[in-house]
C-alpha positions, 0 to 999 in steps of 0.5 A: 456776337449776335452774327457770330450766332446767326452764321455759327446756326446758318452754317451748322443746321440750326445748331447754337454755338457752346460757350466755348466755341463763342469763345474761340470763334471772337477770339475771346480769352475764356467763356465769361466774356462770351456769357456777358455777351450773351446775357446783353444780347438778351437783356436787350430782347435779341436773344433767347436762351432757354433754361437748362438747356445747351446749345439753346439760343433762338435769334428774336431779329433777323441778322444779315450774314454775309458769305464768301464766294463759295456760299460760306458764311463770314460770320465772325472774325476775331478780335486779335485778327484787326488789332482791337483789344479782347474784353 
């Protein structure tokens, strides 16, 4: 999730991913799973979420995001995509 984050912003301007889109984008059946993740990244301090506020999420470490040959950044690859069970 947190490079999900990171290469969503990298690849947006800055921009944070919805739930939704966090959702889709780790192949996650619905948004609660991408909401718990999200709460453990910040309960671990690796996250902020602003109150209130969409979209609002500020990195607190430095994420290595790694690109495709045209610059692209890789940054997610769902779950069902190697076979590993969704949460």
């Amino acid at each position: 999730m947190l490079r999900y984050v990171a290469g969503y912003q990298r690849a947006h301007g800055g921009v944070s991913p919805s739930l939704d889109e966090c959702a889709a984008g780790l192949g996650l059946n619905g948004k609660s799973g991408a909401s718990r993740m999200l709460a453990l990244l910040e309960d671990r301090g690796l996250i902020r979420r602003l109150p209130n506020r969409a979209r609002a999420i500020e990195l607190l470490v430095d994420v290595s995001i790694p690109t495709a040959p045209d610059d692209a950044p890789l940054h997610a690859v769902p779950l069902a995509a190697i076979g590993a069970p969704s949460i």
